[in-house]
PDB file of N, CA, C and O in Angstrom:
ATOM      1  N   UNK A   1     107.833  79.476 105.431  1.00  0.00           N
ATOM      2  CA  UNK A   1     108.288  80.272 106.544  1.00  0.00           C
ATOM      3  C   UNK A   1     107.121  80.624 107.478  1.00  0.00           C
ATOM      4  O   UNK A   1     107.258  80.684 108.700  1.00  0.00           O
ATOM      5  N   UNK A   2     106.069  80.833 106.894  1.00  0.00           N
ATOM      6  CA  UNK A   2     104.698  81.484 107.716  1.00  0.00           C
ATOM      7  C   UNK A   2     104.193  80.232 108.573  1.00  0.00           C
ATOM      8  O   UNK A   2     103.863  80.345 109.754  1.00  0.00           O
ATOM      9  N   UNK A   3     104.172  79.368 108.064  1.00  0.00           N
ATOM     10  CA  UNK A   3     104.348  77.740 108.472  1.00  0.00           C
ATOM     11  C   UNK A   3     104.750  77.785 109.976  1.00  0.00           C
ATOM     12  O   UNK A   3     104.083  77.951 110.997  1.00  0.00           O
ATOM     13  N   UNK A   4     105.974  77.594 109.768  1.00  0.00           N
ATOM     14  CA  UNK A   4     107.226  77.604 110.831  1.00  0.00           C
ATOM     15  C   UNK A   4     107.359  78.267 112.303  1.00  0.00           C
ATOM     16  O   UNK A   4     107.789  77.959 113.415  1.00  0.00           O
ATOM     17  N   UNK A   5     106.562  79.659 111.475  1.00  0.00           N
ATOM     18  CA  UNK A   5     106.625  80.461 113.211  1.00  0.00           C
ATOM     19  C   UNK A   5     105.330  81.204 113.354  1.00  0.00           C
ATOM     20  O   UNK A   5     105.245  82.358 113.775  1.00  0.00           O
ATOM     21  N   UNK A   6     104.247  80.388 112.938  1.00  0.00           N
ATOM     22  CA  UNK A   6     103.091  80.484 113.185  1.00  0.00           C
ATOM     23  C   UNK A   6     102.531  80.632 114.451  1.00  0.00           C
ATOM     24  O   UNK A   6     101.781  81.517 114.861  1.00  0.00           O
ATOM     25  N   UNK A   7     103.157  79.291 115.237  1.00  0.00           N
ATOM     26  CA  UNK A   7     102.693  79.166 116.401  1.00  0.00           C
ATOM     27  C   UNK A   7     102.920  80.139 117.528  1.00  0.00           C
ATOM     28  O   UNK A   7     102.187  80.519 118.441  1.00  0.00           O
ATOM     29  N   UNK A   8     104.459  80.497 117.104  1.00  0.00           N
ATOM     30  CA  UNK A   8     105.001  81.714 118.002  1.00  0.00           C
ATOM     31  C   UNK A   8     104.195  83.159 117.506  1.00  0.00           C
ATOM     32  O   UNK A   8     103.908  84.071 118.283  1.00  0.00           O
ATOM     33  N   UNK A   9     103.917  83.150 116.117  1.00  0.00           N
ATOM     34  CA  UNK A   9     103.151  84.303 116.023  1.00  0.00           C
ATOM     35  C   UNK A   9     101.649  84.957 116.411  1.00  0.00           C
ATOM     36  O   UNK A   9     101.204  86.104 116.362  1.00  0.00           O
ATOM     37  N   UNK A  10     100.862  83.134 116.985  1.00  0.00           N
ATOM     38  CA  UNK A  10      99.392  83.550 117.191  1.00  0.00           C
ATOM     39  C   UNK A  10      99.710  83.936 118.587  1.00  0.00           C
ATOM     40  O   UNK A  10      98.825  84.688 118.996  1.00  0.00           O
ATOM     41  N   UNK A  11     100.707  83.697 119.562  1.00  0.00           N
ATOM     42  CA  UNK A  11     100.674  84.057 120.690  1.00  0.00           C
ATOM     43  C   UNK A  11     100.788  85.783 121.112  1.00  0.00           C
ATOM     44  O   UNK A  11     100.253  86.618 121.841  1.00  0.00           O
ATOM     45  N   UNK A  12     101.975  85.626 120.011  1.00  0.00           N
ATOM     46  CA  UNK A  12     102.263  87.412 119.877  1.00  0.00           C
ATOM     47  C   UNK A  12     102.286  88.324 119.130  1.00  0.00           C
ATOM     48  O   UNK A  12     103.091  89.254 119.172  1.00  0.00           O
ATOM     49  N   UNK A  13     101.336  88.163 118.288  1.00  0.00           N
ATOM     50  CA  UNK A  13     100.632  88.614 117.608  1.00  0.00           C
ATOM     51  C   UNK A  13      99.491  88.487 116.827  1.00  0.00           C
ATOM     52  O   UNK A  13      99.612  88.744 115.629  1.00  0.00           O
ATOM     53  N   UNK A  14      98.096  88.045 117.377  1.00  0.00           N
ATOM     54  CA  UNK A  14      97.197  87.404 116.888  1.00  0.00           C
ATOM     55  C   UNK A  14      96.371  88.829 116.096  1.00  0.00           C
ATOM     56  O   UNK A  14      96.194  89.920 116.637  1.00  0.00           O
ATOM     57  N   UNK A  15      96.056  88.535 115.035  1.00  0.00           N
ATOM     58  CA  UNK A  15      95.134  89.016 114.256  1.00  0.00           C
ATOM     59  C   UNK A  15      96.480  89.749 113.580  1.00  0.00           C
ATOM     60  O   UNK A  15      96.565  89.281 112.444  1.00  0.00           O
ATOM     61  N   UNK A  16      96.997  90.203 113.687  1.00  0.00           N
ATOM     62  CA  UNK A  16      97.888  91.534 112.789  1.00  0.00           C
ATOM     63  C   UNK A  16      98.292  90.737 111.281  1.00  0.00           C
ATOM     64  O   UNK A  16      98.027  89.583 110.944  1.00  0.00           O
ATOM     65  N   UNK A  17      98.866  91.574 110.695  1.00  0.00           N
ATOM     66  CA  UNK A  17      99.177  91.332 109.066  1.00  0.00           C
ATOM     67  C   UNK A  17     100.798  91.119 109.176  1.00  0.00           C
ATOM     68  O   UNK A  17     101.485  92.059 109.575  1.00  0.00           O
ATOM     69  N   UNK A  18     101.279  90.119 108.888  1.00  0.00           N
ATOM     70  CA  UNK A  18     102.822  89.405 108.714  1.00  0.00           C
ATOM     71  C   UNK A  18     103.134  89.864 107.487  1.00  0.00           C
ATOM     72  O   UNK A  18     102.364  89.519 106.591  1.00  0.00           O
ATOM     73  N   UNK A  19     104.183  90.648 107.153  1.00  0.00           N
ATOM     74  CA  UNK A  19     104.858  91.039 105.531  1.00  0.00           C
ATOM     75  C   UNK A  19     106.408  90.030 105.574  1.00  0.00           C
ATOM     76  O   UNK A  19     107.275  90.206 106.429  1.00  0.00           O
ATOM     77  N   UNK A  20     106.493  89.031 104.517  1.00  0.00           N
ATOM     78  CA  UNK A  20     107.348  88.021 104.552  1.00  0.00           C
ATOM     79  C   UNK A  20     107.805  88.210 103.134  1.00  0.00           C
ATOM     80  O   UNK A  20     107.056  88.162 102.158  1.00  0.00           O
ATOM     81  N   UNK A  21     109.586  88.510 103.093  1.00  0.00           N
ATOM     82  CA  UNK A  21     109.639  88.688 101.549  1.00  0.00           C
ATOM     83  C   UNK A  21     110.972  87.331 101.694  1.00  0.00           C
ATOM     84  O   UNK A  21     111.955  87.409 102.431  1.00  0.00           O
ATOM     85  N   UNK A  22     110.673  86.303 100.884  1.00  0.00           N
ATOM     86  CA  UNK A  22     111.791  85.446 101.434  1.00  0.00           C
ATOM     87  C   UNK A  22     111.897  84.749 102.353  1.00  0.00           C
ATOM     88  O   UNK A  22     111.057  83.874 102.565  1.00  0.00           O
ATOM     89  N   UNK A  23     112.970  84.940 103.165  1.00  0.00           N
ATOM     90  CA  UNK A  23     113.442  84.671 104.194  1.00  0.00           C
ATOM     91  C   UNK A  23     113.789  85.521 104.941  1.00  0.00           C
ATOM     92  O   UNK A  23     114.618  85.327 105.831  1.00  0.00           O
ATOM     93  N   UNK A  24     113.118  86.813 104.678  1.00  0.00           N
ATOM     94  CA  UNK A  24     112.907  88.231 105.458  1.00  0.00           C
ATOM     95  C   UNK A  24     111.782  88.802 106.106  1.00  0.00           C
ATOM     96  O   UNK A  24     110.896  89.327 105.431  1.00  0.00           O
ATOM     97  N   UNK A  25     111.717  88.749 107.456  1.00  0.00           N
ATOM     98  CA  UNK A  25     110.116  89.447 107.925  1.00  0.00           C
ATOM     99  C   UNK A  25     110.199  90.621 108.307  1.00  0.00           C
ATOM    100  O   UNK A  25     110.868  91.114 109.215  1.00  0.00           O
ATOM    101  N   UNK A  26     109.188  91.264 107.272  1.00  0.00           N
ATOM    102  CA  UNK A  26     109.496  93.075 107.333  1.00  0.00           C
ATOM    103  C   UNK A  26     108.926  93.514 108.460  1.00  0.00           C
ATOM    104  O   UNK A  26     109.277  94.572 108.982  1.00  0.00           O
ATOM    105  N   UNK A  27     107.805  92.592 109.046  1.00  0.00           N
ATOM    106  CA  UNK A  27     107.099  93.201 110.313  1.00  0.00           C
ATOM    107  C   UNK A  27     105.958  92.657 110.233  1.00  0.00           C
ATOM    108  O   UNK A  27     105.638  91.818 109.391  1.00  0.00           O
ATOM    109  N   UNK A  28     105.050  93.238 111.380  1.00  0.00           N
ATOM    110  CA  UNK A  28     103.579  93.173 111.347  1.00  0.00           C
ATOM    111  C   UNK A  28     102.834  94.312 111.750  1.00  0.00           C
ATOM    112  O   UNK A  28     103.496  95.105 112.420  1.00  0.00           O
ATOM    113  N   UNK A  29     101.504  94.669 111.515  1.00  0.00           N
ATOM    114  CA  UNK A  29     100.869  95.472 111.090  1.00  0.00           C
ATOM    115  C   UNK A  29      99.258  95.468 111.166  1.00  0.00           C
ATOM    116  O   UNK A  29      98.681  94.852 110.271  1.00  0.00           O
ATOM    117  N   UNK A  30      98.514  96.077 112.116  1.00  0.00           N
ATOM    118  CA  UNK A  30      97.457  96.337 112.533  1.00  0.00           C
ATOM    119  C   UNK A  30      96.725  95.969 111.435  1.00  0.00           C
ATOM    120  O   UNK A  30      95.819  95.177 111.697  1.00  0.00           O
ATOM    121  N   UNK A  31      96.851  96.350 110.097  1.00  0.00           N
ATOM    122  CA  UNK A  31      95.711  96.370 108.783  1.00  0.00           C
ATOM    123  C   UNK A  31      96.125  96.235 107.570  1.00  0.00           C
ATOM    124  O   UNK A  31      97.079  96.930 107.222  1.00  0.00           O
ATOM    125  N   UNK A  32      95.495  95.275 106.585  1.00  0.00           N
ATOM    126  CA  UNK A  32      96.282  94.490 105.423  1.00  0.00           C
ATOM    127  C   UNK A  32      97.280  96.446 104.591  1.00  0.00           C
ATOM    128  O   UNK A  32      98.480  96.481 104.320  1.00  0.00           O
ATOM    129  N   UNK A  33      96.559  97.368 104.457  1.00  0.00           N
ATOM    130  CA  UNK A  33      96.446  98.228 103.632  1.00  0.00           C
ATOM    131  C   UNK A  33      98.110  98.500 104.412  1.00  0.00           C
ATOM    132  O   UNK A  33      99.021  98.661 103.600  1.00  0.00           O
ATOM    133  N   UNK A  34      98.497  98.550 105.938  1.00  0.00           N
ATOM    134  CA  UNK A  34      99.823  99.243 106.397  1.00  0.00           C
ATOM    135  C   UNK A  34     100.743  97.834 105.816  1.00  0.00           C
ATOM    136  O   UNK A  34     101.862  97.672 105.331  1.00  0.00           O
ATOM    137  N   UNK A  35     100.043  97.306 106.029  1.00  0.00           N
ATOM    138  CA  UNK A  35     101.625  95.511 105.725  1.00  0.00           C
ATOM    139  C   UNK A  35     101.544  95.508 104.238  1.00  0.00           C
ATOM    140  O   UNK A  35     102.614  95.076 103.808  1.00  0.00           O
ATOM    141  N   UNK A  36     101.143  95.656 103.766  1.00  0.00           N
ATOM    142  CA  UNK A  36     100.962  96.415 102.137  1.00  0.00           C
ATOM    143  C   UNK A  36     102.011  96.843 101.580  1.00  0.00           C
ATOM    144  O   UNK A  36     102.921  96.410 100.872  1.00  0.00           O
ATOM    145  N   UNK A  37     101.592  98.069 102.194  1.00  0.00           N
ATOM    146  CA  UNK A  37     102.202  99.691 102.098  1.00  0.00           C
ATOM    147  C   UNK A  37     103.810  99.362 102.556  1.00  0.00           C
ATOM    148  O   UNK A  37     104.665  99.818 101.796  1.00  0.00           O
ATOM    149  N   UNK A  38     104.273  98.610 103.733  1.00  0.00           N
ATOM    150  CA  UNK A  38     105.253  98.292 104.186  1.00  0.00           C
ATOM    151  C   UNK A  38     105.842  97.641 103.617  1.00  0.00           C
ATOM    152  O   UNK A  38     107.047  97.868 103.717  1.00  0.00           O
ATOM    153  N   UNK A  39     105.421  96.406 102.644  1.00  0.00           N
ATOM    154  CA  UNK A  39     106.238  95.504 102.096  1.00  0.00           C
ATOM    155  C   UNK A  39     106.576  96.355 100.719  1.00  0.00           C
ATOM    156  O   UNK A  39     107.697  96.049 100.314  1.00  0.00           O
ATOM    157  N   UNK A  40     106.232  96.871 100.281  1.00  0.00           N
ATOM    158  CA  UNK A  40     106.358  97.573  98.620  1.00  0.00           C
ATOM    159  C   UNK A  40     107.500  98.672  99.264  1.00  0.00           C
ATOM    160  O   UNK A  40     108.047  99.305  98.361  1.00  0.00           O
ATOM    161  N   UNK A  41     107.789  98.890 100.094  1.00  0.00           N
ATOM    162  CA  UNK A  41     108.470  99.476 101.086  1.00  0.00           C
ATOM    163  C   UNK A  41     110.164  99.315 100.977  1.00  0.00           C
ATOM    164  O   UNK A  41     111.091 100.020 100.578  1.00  0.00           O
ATOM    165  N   UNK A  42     109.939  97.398 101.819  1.00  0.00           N
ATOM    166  CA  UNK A  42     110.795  97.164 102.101  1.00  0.00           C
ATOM    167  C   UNK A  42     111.193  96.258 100.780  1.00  0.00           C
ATOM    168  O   UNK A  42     112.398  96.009 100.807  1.00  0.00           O
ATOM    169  N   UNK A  43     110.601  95.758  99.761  1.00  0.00           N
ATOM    170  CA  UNK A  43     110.973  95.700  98.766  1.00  0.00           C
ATOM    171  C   UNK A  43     111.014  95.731  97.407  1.00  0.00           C
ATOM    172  O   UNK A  43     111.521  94.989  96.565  1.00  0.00           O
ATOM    173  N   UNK A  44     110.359  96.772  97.356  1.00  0.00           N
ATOM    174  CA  UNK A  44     110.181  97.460  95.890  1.00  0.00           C
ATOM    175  C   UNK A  44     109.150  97.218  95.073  1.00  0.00           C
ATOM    176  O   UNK A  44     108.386  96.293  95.352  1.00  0.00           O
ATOM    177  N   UNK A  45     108.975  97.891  94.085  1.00  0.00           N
ATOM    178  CA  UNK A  45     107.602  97.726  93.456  1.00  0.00           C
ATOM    179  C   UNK A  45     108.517  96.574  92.580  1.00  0.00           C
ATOM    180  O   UNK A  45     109.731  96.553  92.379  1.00  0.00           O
ATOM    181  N   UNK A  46     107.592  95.754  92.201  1.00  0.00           N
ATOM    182  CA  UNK A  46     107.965  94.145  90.899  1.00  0.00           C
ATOM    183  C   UNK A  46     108.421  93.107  91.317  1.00  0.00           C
ATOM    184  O   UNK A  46     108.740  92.052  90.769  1.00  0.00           O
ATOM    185  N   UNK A  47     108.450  93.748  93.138  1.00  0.00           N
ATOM    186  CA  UNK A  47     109.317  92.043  94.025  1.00  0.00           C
ATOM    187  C   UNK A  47     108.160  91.520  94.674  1.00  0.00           C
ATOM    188  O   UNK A  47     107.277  92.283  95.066  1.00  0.00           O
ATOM    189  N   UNK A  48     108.114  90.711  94.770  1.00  0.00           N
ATOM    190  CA  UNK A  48     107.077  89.016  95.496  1.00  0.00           C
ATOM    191  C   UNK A  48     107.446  89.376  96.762  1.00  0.00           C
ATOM    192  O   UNK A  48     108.629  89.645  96.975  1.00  0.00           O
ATOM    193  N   UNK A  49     106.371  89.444  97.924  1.00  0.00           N
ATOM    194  CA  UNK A  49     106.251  88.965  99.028  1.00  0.00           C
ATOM    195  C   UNK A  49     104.863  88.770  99.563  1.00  0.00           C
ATOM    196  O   UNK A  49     103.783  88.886  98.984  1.00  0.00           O
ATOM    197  N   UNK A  50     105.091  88.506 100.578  1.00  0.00           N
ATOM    198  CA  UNK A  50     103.840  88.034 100.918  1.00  0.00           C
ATOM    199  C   UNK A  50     103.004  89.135 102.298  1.00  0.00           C
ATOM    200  O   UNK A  50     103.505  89.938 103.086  1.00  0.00           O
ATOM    201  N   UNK A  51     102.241  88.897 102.184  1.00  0.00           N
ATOM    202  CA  UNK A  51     100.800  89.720 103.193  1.00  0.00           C
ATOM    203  C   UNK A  51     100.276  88.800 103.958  1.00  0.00           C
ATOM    204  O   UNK A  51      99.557  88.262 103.115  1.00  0.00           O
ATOM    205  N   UNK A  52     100.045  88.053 105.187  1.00  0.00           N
ATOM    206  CA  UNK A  52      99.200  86.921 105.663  1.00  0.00           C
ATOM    207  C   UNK A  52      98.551  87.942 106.986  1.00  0.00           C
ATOM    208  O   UNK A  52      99.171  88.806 107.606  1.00  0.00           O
ATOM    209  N   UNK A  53      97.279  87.568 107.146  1.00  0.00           N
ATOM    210  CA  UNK A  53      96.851  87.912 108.414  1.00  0.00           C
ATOM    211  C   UNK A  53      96.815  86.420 109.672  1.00  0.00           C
ATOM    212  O   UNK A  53      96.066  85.445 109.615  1.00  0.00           O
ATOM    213  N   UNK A  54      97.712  86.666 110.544  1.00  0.00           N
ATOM    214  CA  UNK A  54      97.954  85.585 111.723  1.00  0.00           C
ATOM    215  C   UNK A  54      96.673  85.161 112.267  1.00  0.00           C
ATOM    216  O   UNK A  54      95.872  85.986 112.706  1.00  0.00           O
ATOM    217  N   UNK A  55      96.432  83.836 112.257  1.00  0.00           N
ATOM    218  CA  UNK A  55      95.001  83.409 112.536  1.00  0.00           C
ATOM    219  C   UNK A  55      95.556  82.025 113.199  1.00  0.00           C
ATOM    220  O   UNK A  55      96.374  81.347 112.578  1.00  0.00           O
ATOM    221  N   UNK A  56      94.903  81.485 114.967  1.00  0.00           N
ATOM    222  CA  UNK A  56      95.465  80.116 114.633  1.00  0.00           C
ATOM    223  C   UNK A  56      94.852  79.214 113.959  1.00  0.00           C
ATOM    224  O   UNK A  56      95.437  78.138 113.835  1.00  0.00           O
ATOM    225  N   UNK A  57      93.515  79.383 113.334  1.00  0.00           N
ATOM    226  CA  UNK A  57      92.713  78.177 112.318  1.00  0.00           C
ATOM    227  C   UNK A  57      92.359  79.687 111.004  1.00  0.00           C
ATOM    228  O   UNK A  57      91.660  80.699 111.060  1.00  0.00           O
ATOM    229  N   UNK A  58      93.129  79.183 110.121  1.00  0.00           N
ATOM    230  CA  UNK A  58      92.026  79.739 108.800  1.00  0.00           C
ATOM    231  C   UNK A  58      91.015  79.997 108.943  1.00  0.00           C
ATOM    232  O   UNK A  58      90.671  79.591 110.053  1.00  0.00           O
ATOM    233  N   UNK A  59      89.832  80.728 108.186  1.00  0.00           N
ATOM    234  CA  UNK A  59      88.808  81.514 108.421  1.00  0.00           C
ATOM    235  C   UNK A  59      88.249  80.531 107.262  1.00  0.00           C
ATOM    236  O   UNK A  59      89.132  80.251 106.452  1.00  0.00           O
ATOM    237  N   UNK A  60      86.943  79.918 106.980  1.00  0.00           N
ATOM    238  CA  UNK A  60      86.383  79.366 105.955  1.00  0.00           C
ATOM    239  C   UNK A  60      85.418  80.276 105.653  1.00  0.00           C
ATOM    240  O   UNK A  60      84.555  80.676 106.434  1.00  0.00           O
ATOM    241  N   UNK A  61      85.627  80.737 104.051  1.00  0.00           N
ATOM    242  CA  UNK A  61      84.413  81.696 103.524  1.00  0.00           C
ATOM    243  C   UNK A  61      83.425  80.658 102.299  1.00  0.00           C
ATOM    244  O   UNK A  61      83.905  79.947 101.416  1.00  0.00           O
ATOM    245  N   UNK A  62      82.251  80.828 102.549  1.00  0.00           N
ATOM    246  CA  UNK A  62      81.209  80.006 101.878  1.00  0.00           C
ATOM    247  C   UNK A  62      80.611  81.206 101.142  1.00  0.00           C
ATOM    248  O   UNK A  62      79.806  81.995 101.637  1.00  0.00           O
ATOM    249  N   UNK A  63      81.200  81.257  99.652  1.00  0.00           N
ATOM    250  CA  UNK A  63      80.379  81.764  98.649  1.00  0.00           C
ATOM    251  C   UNK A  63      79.578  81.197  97.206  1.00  0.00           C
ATOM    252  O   UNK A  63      79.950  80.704  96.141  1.00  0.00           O
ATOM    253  N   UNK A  64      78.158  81.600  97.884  1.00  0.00           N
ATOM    254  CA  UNK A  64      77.000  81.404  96.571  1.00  0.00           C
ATOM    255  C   UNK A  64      77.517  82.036  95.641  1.00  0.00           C
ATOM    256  O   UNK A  64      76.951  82.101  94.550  1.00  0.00           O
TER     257      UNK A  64
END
């Protein structure tokens, strides 16, 4: 799903935090800690969703 409407999302909303439970988007969100907080929210503590921060290229981290 994050896939899918990526492209529409770096336009309008670049940098923010996407909460995706499913085939449900709870929103987006200035900082991982509120899209967090929001998804445990919108669906409960013990349910799977997801947290992504909207980027249009991945970020590569190089750790020694």
């Amino acid at each position: 799903m994050f896939e899918h409407h990526k492209r529409d999302w770096v336009r309008s909303n670049p940098g923010e935090f996407v909460v995706i439970s499913g085939t449900k988007i709870a929103g987006f969100y200035p900082d991982y800690e509120s899209a967090f907080n929001a998804g445990l929210k919108a669906v409960g503590l013990g349910n799977s969703f997801l947290v992504k921060q909207v980027w249009a290229e991945e970020p590569a981290y190089l750790i020694y």
